[in-house]
FITOR-325525 format. One line per field, with one value per residue (C-alpha): residue number from 1; chain; x negated, y, z. Coordinates in pm, whole numbers, plus 50000, padded with zeros to 5 digits. Example, Ala and Ser with C-alpha at 12.3 -4.5 7.8 and 13.67 -1.06 7.14 Angstrom:
guvex <- (1,2)
tido <- (A,A)
c1 <- (48770,48633)
c2 <- (49550,49894)
c3 <- (50780,50714)
***
This chain:
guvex <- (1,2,3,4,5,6,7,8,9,10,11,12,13,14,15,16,17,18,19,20,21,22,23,24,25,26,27,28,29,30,31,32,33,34,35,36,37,38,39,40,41,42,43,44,45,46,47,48,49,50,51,52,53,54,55,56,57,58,59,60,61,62,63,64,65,66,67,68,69,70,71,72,73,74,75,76,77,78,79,80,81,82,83,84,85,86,87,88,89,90,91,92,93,94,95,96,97,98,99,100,101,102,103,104,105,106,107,108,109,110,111,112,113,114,115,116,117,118,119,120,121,122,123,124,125,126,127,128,129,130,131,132,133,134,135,136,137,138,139,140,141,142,143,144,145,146,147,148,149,150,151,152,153,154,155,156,157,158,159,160,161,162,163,164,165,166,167,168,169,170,171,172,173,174,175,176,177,178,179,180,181,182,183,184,185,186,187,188,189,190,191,192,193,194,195,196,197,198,199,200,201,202,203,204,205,206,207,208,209,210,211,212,213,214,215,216,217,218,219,220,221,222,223,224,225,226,227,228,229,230,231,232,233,234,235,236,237,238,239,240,241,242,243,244,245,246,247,248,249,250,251,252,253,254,255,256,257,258,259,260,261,262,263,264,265,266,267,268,269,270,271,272,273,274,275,276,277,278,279,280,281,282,283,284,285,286,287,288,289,290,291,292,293,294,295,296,297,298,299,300,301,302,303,304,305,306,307,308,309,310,311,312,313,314,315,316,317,318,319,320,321,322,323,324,325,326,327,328,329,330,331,332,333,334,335,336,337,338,339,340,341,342,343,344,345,346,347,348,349,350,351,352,353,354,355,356,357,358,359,360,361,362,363,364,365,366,367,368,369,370,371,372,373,374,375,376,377,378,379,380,381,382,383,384,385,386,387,388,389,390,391,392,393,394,395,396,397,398,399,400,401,402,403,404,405,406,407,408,409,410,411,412,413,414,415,416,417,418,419,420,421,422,423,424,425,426,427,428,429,430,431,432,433,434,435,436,437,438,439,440,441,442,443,444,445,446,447,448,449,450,451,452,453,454,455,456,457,458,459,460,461,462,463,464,465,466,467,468,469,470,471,472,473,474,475,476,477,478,479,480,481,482,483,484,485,486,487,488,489,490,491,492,493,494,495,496,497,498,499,500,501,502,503,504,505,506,507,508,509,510,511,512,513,514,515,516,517,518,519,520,521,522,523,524,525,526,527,528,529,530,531,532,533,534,535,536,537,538,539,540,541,542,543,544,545,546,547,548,549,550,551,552,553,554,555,556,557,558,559,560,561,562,563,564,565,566,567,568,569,570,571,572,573,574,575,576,577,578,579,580,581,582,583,584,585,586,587,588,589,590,591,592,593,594,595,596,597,598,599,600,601,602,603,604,605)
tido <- (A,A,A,A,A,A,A,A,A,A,A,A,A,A,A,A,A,A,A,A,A,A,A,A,A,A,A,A,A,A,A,A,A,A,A,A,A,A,A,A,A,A,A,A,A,A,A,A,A,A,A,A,A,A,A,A,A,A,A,A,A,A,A,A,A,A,A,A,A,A,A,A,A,A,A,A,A,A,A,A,A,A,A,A,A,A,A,A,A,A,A,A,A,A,A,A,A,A,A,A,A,A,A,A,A,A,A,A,A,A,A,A,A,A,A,A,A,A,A,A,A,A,A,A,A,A,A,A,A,A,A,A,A,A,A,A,A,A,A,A,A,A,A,A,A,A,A,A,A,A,A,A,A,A,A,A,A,A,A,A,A,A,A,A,A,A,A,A,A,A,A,A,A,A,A,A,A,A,A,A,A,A,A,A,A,A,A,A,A,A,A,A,A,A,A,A,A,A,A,A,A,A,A,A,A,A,A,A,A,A,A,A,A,A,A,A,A,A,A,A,A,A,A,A,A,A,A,A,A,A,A,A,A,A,A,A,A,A,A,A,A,A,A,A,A,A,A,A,A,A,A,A,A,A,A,A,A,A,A,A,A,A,A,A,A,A,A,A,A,A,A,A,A,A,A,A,A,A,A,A,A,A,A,A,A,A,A,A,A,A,A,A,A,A,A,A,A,A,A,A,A,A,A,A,A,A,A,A,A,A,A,A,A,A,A,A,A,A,A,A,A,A,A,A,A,A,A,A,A,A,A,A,A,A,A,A,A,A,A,A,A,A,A,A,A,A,A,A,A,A,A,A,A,A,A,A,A,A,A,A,A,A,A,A,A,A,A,A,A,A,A,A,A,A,A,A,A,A,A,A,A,A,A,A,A,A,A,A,A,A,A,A,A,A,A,A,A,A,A,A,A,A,A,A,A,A,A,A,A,A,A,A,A,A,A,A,A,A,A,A,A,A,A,A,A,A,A,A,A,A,A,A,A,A,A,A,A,A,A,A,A,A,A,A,A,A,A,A,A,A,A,A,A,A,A,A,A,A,A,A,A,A,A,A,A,A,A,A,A,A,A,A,A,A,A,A,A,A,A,A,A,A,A,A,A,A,A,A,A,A,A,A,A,A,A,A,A,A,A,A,A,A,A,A,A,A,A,A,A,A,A,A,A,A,A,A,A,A,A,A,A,A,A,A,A,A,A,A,A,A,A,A,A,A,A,A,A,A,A,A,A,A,A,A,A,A,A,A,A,A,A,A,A,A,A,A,A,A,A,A,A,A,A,A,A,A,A,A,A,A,A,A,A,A,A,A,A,A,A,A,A,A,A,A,A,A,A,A,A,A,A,A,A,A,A,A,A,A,A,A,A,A,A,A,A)
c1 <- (48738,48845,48767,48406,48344,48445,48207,47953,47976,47999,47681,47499,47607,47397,47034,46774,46480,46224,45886,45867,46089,46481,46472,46667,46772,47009,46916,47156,47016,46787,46945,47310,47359,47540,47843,47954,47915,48165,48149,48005,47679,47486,47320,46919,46818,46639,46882,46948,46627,46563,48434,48410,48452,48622,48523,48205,47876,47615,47678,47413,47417,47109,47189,47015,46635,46760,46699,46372,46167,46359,46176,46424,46349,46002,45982,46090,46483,46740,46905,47199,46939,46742,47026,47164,46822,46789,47069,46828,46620,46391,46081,46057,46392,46466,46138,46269,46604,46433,46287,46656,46773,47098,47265,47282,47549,47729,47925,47830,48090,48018,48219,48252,48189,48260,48117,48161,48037,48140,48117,48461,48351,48636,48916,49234,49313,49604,49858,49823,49421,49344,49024,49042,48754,48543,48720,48763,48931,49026,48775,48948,48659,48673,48576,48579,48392,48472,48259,48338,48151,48319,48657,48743,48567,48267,48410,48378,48731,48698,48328,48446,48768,48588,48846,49158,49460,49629,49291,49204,49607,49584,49262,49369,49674,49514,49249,49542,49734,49401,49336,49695,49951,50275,50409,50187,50325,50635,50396,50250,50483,50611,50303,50278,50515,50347,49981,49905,49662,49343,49312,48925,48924,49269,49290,49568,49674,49837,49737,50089,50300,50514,50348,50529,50692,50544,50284,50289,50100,49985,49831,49602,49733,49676,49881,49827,49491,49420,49191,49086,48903,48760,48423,48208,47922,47563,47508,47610,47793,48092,48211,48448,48531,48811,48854,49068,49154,49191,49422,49271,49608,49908,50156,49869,49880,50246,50191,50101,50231,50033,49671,49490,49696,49430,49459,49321,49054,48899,48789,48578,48574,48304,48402,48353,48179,48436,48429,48725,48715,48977,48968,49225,49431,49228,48949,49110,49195,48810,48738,48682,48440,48514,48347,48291,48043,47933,47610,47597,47273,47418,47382,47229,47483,47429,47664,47531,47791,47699,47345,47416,47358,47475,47329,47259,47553,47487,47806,47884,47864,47617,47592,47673,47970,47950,48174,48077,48199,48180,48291,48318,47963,47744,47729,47757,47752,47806,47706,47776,47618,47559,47194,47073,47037,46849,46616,46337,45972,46030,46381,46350,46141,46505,46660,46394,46451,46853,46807,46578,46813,47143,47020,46836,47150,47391,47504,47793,47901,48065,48343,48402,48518,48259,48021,48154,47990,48084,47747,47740,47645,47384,47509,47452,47217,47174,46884,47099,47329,47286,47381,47361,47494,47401,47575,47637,47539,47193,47086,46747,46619,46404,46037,46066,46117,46495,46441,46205,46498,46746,46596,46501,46887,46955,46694,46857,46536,46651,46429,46105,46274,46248,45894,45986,46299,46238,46426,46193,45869,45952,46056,45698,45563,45745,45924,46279,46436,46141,46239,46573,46641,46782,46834,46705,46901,46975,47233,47226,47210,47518,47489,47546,47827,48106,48426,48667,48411,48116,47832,47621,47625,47387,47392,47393,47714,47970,48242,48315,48553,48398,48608,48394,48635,48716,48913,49304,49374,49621,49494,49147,49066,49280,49091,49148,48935,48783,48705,48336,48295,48020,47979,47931,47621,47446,47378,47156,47148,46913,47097,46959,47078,47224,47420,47322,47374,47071,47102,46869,46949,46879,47226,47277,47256,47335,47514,47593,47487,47644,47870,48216,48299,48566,48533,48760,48420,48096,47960,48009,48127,47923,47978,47761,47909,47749,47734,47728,47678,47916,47823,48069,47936,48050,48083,48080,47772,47627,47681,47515,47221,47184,47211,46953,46700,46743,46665,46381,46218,46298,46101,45860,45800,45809,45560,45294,45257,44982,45005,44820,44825,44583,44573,44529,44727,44705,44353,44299,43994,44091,43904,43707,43482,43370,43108,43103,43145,43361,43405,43668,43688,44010,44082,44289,44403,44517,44815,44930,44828,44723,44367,44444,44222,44214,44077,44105,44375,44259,44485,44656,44513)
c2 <- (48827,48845,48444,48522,48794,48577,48272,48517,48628,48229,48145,48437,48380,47995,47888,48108,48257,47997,48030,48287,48217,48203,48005,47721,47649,47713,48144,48367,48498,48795,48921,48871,49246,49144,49065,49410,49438,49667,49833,50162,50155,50350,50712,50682,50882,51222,51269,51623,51727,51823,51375,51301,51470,51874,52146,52215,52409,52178,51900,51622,51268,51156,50791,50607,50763,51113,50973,50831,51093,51076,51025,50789,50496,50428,50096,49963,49892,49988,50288,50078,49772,49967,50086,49735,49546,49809,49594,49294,49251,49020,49138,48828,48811,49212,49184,48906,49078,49398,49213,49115,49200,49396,49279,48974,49014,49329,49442,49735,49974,50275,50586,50868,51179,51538,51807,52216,52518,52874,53187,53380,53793,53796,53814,53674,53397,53449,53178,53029,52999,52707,52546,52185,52299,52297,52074,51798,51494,51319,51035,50997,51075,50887,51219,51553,51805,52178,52459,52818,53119,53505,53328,53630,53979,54046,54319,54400,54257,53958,53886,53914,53703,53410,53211,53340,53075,53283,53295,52896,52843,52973,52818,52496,52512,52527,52291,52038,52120,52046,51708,51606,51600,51663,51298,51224,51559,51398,51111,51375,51535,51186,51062,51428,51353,51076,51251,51459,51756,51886,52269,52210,51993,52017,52407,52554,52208,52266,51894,51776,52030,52037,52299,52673,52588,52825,52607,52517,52638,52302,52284,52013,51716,51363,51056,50663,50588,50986,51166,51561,51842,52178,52303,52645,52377,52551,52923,53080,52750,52570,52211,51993,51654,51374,51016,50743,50421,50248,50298,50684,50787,50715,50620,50602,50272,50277,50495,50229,50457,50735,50568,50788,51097,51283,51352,51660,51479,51777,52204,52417,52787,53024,53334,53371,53003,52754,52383,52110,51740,51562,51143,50952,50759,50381,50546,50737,50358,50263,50721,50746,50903,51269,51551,51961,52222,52570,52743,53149,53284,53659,54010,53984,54217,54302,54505,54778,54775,55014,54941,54582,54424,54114,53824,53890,53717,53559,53733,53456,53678,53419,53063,52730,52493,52124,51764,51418,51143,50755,50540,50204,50193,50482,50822,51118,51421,51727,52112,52401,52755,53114,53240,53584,53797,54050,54074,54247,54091,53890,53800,53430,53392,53507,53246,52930,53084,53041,52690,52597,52713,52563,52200,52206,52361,52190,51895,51693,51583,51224,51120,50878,50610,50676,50356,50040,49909,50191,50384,50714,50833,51125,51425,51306,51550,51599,51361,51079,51037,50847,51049,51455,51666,52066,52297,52688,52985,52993,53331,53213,53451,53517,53675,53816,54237,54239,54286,53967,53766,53916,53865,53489,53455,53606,53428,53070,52971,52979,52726,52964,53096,52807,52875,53184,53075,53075,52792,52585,52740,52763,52407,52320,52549,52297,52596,52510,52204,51954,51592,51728,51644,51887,51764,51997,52289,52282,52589,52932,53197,53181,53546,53777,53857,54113,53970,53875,53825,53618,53945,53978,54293,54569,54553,54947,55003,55165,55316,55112,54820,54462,54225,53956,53808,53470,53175,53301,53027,53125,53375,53364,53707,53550,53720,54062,54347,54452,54797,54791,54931,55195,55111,54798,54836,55077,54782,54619,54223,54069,53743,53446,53088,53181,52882,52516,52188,51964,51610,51328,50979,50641,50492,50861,50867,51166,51168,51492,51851,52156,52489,52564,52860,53060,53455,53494,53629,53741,53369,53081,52794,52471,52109,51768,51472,51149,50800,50741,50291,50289,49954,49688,49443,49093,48867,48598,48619,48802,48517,48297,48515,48502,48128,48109,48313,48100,47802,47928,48099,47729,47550,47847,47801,47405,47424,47616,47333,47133,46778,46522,46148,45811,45628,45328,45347,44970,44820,44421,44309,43966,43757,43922,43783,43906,44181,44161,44529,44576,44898,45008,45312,45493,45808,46105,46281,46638,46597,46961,47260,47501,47408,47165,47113,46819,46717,46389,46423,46227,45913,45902,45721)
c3 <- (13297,13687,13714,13496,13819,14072,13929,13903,14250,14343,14173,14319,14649,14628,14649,14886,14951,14964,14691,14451,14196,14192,14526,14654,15018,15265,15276,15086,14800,14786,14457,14539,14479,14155,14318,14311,13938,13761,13413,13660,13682,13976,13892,13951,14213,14109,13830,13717,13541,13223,11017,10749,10393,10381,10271,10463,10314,10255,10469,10543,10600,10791,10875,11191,11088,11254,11579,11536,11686,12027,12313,12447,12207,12326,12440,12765,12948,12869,13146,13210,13278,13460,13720,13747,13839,14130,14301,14293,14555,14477,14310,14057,13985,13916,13699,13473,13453,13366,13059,12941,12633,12731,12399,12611,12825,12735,12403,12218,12050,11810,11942,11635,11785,11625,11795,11659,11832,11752,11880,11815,11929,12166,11889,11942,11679,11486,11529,11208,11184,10977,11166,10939,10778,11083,11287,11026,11178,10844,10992,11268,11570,11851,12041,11972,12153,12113,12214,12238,12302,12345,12352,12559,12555,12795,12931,13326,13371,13188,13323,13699,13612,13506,13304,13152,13018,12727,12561,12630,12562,12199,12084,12256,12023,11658,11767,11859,11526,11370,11509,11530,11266,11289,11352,11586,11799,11922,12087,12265,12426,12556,12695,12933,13179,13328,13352,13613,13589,13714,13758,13675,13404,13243,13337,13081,12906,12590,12475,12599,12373,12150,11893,11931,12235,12551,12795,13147,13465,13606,13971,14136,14177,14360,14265,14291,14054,14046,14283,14188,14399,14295,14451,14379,14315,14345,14376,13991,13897,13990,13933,14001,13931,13829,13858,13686,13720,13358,13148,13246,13126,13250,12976,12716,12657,12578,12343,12091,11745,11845,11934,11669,11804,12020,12412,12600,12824,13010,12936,13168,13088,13209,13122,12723,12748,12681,12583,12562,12480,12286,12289,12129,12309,12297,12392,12701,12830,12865,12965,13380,13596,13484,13587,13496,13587,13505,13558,13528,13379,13305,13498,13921,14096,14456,14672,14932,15217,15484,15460,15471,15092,15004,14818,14474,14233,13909,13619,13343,13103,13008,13079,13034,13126,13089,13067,13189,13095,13132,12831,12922,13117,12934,13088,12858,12890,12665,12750,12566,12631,12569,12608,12667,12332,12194,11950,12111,12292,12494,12436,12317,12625,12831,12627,12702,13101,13058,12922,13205,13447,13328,13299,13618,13819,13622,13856,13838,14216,14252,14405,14671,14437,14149,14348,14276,14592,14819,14843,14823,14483,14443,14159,13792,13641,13267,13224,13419,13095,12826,12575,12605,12329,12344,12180,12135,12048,12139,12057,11895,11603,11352,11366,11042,10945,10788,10451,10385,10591,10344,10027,10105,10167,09846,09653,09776,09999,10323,10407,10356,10694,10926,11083,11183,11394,11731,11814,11636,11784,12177,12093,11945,12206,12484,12614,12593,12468,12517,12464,12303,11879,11628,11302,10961,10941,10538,10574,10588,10912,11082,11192,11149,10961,10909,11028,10747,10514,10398,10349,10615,10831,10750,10396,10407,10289,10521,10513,10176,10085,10095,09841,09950,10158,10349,10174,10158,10442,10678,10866,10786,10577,10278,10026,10098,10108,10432,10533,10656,10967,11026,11423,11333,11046,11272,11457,11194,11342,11111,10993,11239,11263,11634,11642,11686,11781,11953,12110,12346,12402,12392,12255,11993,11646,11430,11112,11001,11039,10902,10890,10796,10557,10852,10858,11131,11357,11298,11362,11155,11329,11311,11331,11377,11370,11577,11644,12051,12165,12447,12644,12833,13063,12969,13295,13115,12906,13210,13404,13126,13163,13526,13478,13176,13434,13761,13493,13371,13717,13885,13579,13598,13988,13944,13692,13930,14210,14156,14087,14205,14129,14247,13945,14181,14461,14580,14750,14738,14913,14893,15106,15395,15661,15957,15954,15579,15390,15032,14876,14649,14384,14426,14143,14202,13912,13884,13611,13677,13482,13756,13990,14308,14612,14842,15122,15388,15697,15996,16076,16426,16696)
***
């Protein structure tokens, strides 16, 4: 592949300037910019703007036609196209690039991606919660993207602390048990001594432990292939970032037993916001280019010092906190959030204002060797990836009075519901979540629900015993009867689907959309499972293509010049006498196929 580059770079660096077309001549080419072509692909400017079988309830399989609504498939180039044509300068050239199939010269691979969101009311998990059900990895995902919401309290002291460890520590441990079985444990542990940590996207890493034993306190760190920093990032976010050299993991490639064994890639915690992505170990290799941010959308606070107030600061009580990613060349990006709740007027409005301000804010700041060709790279925005997964607890409810929501739930037609959910009409209403694809929500309201069980709250009878309870697996309500609290039912939440999972791409198919039957919280967790094309450039065939084009613009160029041609080139006179006067006929053809004009050049003296 490193001779391919280098022929590449060989051939671009010949022929010139001269005509419109490719050009030949002794100029360097105006669309040599290719010969600092890497599987990183330049951000466009102005970026930033807006498995398999378990025991899940009512799980779909959509197939491809899910995504066919997205705005990204209208016609046109492809992103990654797009952002390597800007390198060529000339116009011609870039334009007949532009109209390139990109299946041409780089290799598509399908990435399975599980994603789950749930919100867990700030409860402690006990140490032997059973999450397979949710987090189902019996397919083996190439990615798995966790979201959490409440993983802590929002109390005062956990709002103003902003992350806390022993929370992230223990849900980072049954997620890990979940994806990776016991043999594949052992490989784990090996492969940690060789990979150093980021504070902002490996904060609390449990990924490299043994099960049961007690985790480690890593700090920032900078070795050969390795480069991390920490920033506060715009006012009420912060971000940070973290680059590799391939293999992104140290050791990883060693590891050749434990490839399917699954490898902490990066977590960002924003106070009860929390989300963590796992990649197994081949697709770590071809994983660089990471970066984390938060954005804070809770409680203004303002402090009055002497008459002197300061600048209003944004809590994360509510928020969002984001990953991106390259695989191979595609960006992607996933973001999981908390929006503002309440069920009162006005309150979905609060929510379509949170979503507006976390994906303009959120930013994703490159580092110095994220350019292949040493110019500075602008932040990556949300709209700059290629595939964007959102995910949460969203907050969205139902315009409905209580007792119509609960007897369609009884009655087994949720789906009588769905018009109401406000989700769905600030959506239509291009409010929130334009340009963004959710796929049919065939399961019931995910909140809310008494804890332990699987009756919703407010069913009017406190201070009573509720046999309906969870599964009997480890830890999770095992059956038992739960006393129903009376603090809680005063509340009255009418049962909403809070919880979702939306998506927007070019290169994104979804496969699967449901919930998982845990009664550990008052939410039920969900799950979606998706298809993502991550693209390679090929030098090779990309050199074949850049051939195939100068071929074609030379012919193309060629193949404009008029041509003209004297059918009779030759006079004979013969014999001529003095004074006397012949005339001959000659004929100039045009054998070309564009016009021609002619005309007589005066002979020299």
């Amino acid at each position: 592949r490193a001779r391919a580059m280098k022929s590449v770079k060989k051939m671009l660096g010949k022929g010139g300037g001269g005509g419109g077309g490719s050009g030949k001549g002794n100029e360097p080419a105006a669309w040599e910019d290719f010969s600092a072509f890497t599987n990183t692909a330049p951000i466009a400017p102005g970026g930033g703007g807006g498995g398999g079988g378990g025991r899940r309830h009512d799980a779909m399989a959509m197939g491809a036609g899910a995504r066919a609504s997205s705005i990204e498939d209208a016609e046109g180039p492809h992103p990654l196209t797009k952002a390597w044509a800007g390198r060529i300068k000339n116009a011609k050239v870039r334009a007949a690039f532009m109209d390139e199939p990109i299946a041409g010269y780089t290799s598509a691979r399908d990435l399975k991606v599980l994603c789950g969101t749930w919100n867990t009311n700030g409860k402690s998990p006990p140490a032997d919660l059973d999450v397979s059900r949710w987090l189902d990895a019996s397919s083996r995902p190439d990615v798995v993207v966790v979201g959490f919401q409440e993983i802590v309290p929002l109390t005062a002291g956990k709002v103003l602390a902003v992350e806390d460890d022993k929370a992230t520590r223990e849900w980072e441990a049954i997620i890990e048990r979940a994806l990776n079985d016991a043999a594949t444990t052992a490989t784990t542990t090996a492969a940690a001594a060789a990979a150093p940590k980021n504070a902002a996207a490996f904060a609390s890493d449990t990924s490299w432990q043994r099960a049961g034993q007690p985790p480690r306190t890593q700090t920032p760190q900078s070795a050969a292939g390795w480069t991390s920093f920490d920033s506060p990032g715009v006012s009420g976010g912060g971000g940070g970032w973290t680059s590799f050299d391939a293999p992104a993991f140290p050791g990883a490639a060693a590891a050749a037993a434990g490839r399917d064994r699954y490898i902490r890639l990066a977590s960002k915690q924003l106070v009860g916001v929390y989300i963590t992505v796992y990649v197994n170990a081949s697709t770590a290799e071809h994983t660089r280019d990471v970066r984390v941010h938060t954005v804070s959308t809770g409680f203004n606070i303002g402090l009055n010092l002497g008459g002197f107030k300061t600048p209003d600061i944004t809590l994360g009580n509510k928020g969002g906190a984001a990953v991106w990613m390259r695989v191979y060349s595609t960006p992607i990006v996933f973001i999981c959030s908390h929006l503002s709740a309440g069920s009162k007027e006005g309150d979905a409005e609060k929510r379509s204002a949170d979503f507006g301000e976390i994906v303009t804010k959120l930013s994703f700041p490159a580092p110095p060797s994220a350019s292949s060709d040493g110019v500075a790279e602008k932040p990556a925005g949300v709209a700059d990836a290629h595939a964007a997964v959102w995910l949460g607890d969203l907050n969205y409810r139902l315009n409905l009075p209580d007792d119509r929501v609960r007897a369609a739930i009884a009655s087994g037609n949720c789906a009588s519901l769905l018009g109401s959910d406000q989700l769905l009409l600030e959506r239509a209403a291009r409010k929130a979540f334009v340009g963004w694809i959710e796929a049919p929500v065939t399961f019931p309201p995910t909140y809310k629900y008494r804890p332990g069980t699987n009756t919703y709250s407010g069913a009017g009878d406190a201070g009573a015993e509720d046999e309906n309870g969870g599964g009997g697996e480890n830890g999770d309500a095992g059956g038992a009867r739960v006393k129903v609290s009376a603090k809680e039912e005063k509340k009255k939440r009418t049962p909403a689907w809070c919880d979702r999972i939306l998506w927007r791409g070019r290169d994104i198919r979804q496969n699967s959309y449901a919930r998982a039957e845990l009664t550990q919280s008052d939410h039920k967790p969900v799950l979606a499972e998706f298809t993502i094309v991550a693209r390679e450039l090929q030098p090779e065939r990309l050199q074949e293509t850049l051939d195939s084009l100068r071929r074609r613009l030379d012919a193309e160029e060629a193949a404009s010049q008029p041509r003209c041609t004297l059918e009779n080139p030759q006079a004979d006179f013969g014999d001529l006498k003095h004074g006397e006067t012949k005339a001959i006929s000659f004929r100039l053809v045009n054998s070309g196929d564009v016009p021609a004009r002619w005309g007589f050049v005066p002979g020299g003296a």
